[in-house]
C-alpha positions as CSV (number, residue, x, y, z in Angstrom):
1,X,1.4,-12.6,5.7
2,X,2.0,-10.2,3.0
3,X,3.5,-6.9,1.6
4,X,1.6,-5.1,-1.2
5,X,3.6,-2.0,-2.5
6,X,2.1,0.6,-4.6
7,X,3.3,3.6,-6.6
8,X,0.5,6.6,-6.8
9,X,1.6,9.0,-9.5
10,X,-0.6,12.6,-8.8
11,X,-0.9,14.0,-12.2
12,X,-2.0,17.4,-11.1
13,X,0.2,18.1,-8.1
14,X,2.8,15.6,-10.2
15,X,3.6,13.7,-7.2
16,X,4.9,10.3,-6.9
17,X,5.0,8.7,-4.0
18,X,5.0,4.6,-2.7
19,X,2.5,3.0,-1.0
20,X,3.4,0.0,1.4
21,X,1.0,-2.0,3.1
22,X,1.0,-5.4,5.3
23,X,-2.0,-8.1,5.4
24,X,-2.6,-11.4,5.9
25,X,-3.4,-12.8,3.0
26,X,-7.0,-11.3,1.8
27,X,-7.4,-9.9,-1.4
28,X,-5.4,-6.2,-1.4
29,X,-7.2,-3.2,-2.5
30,X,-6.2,0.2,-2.6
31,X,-7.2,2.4,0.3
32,X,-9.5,5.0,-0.5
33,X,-8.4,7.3,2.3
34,X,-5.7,8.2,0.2
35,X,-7.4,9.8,-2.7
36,X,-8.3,13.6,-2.7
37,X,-11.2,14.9,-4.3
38,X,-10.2,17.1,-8.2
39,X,-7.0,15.1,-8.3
40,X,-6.2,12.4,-10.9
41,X,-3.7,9.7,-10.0
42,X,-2.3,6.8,-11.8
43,X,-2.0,3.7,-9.3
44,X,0.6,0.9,-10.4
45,X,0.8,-2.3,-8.2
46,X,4.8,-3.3,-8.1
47,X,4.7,-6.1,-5.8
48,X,2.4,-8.8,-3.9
49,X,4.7,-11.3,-2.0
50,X,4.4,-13.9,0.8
51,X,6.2,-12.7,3.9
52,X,8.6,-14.7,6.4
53,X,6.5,-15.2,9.7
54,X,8.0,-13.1,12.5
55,X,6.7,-11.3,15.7
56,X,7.3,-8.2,14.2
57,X,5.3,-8.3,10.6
58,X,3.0,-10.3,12.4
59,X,1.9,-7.0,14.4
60,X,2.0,-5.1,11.1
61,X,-0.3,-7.3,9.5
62,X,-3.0,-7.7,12.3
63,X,-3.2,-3.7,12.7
64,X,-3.4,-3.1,8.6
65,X,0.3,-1.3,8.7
66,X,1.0,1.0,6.5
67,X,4.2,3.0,5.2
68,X,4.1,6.1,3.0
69,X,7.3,6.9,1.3
């Protein structure tokens, strides 16, 4: 299991806001979903680190969690 945090900078709203997200293990991409058409946004990867197994993040992981900050 792991925790992939982002920061998304909005250049024309100048927004910044963090991206966290929970998987097990594939390859992490950014999730499209988030983008708005007209808008430019910088994207910046801080972390991608190996989780201790509990019940909990287990959970997270299997349902592609997500926290917007």
């Amino acid at each position: 299991m792991y925790k992939t945090i982002w920061v998304i900078k909005d250049s024309v709203d100048n927004v910044k806001t963090e991206l966290t997200y929970y998987h097990l293990g594939h390859i992490p991409k950014f999730p499209t979903w988030y983008m708005e058409e007209n808008h430019v946004y910088e994207i910046e990867m801080l972390w991608n680190f190996k989780l201790i197994h509990t019940p909990i993040l287990f959970f997270k992981c299997l349902t592609g969690f997500y926290i917007i900050k």
